[in-house]
C-alpha positions as CSV (number, residue, x, y, z in Angstrom):
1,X,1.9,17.9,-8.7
2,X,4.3,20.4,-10.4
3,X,7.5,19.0,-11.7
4,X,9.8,20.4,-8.9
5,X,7.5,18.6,-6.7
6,X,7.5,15.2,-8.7
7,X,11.0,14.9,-7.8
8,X,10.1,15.6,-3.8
9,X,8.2,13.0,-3.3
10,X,6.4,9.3,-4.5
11,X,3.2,9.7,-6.4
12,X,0.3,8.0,-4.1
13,X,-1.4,7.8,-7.6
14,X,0.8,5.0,-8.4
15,X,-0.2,2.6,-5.5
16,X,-1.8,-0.4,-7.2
17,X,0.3,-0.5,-9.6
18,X,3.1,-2.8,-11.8
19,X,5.6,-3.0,-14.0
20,X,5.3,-4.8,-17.4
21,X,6.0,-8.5,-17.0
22,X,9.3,-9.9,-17.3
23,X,10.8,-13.3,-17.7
24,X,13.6,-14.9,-15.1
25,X,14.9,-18.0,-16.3
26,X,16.9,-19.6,-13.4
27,X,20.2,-20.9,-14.3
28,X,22.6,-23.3,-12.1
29,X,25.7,-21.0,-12.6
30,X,23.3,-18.1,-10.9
31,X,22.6,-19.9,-8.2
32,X,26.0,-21.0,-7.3
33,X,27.0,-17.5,-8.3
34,X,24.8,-16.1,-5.5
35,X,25.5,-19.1,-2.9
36,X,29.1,-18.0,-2.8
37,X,28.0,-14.8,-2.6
38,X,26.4,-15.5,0.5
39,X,28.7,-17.5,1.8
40,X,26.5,-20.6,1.9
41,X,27.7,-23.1,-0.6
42,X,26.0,-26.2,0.6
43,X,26.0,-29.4,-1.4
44,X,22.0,-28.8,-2.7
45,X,23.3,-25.4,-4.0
46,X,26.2,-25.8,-5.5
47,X,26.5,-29.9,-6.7
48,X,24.1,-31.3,-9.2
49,X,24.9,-34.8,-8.7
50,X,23.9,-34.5,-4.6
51,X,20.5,-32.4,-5.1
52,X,20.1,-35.0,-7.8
53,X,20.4,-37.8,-5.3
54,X,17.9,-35.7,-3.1
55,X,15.5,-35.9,-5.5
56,X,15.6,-32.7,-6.7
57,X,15.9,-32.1,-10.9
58,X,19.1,-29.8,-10.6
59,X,20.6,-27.5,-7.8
60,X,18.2,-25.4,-5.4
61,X,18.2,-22.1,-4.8
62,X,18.7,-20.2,-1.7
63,X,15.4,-19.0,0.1
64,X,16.6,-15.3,-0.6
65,X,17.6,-15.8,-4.2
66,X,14.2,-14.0,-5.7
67,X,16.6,-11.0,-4.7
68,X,18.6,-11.0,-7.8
69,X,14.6,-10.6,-10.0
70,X,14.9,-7.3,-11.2
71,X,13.0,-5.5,-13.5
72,X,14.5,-4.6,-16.6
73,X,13.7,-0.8,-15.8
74,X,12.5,1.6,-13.3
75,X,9.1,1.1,-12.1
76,X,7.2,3.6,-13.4
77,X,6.4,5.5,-9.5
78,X,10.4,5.8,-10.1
79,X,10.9,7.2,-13.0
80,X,10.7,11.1,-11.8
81,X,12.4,10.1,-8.3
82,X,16.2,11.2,-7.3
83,X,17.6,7.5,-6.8
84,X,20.6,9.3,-5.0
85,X,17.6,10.2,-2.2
86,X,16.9,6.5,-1.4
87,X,17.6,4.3,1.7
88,X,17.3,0.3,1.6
89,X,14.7,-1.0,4.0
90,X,13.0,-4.0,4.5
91,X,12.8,-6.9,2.5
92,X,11.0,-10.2,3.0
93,X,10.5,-13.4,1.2
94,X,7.4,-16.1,1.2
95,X,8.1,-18.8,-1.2
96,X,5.3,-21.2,-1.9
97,X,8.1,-23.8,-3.3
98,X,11.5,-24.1,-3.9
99,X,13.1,-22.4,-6.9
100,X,15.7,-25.0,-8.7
101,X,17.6,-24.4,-11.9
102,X,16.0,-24.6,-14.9
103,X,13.0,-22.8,-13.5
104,X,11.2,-20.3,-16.0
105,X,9.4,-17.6,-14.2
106,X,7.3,-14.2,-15.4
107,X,7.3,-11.5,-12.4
108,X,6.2,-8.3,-12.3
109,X,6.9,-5.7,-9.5
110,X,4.1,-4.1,-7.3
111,X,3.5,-1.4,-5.6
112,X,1.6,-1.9,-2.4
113,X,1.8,1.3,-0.3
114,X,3.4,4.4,0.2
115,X,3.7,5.3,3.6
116,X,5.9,8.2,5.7
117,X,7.1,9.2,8.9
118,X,8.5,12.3,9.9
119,X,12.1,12.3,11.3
120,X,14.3,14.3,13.5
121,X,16.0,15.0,10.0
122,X,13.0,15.3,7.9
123,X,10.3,13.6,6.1
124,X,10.9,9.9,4.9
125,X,8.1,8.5,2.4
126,X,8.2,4.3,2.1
127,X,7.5,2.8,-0.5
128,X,6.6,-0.5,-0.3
129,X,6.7,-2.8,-3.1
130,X,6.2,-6.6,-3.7
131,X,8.3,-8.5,-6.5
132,X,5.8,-11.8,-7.7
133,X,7.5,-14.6,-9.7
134,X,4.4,-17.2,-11.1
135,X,5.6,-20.1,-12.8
136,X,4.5,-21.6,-16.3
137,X,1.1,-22.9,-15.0
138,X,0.5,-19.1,-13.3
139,X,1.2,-20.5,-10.1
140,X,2.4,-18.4,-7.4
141,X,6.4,-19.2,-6.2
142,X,7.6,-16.7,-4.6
143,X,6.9,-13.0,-3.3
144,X,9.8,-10.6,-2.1
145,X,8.6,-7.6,-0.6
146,X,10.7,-4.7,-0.4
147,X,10.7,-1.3,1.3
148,X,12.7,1.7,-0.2
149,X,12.7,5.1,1.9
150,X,12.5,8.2,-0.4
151,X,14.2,11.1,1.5
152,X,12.2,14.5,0.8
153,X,14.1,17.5,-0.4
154,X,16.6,18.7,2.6
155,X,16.0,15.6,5.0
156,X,19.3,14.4,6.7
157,X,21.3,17.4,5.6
158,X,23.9,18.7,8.4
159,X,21.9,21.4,10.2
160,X,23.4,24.7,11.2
């Protein structure tokens, strides 16, 4: 691949893939932070005292809070990518438990596939990556799988 093509589209070569590791240490004021944000501030989110009286150690985290896990730099099948050519796509979450405050975990992002359809406004490539938090012991958490379309060179550009 020459370098005008690098920027054109995702390197297959990278499937397999993942970033270095990085560490997440989850903190109460995040997770209200992001409750409010999502406009779900129930008690086990946002009040100590009740998730304490749940039986929980602090406050809970919202099943979608592994969103805010981000790598502390572009994935290296980024790094020679346009980001002004990407579209958000899917993104799912399997938690294995739930994530409460004071939760330390090492995560590393994936990538799983690249994949690509061709549109009535061009070619779309998909890459499809998985975010893995593992806790202290190296157990499994949570997993958010995302998809990013790459737009190639051209694609949904007004036509004459």
């Amino acid at each position: 691949m020459n370098d005008a093509d690098a920027a054109n589209e995702v390197d297959r070569r990278f499937i397999g893939t993942a970033t270095e590791p990085w560490t997440v240490e989850v903190e109460k004021g995040a997770i209200r932070a992001f409750a409010a944000a999502i406009g779900d501030e129930q008690a086990l989110y946002v009040d100590e005292a009740h998730a304490r009286a749940q039986g929980w150690r602090s406050v809970i985290a919202p099943p979608t809070f592994a969103v805010t896990f981000r790598p502390p730099g572009r994935p290296i099948w980024q790094a020679a990518l346009d980001e002004g050519r990407y579209l958000a796509g899917e993104q799912w979450f399997k938690s294995e438990r739930t994530i409460v405050a004071g939760d330390v975990f090492t995560c590393r992002l994936h990538l799983v596939d690249v994949t690509e359809k061709q549109s009535r406004n061009g070619r779309l490539q998909f890459m499809h990556a998985e975010m893995r938090a593992h806790d202290a012991n190296g157990r499994l958490v949570v997993t958010n799988g995302r998809v990013t379309a790459y737009r190639a060179t051209g694609a949904l550009q007004a036509r004459p």
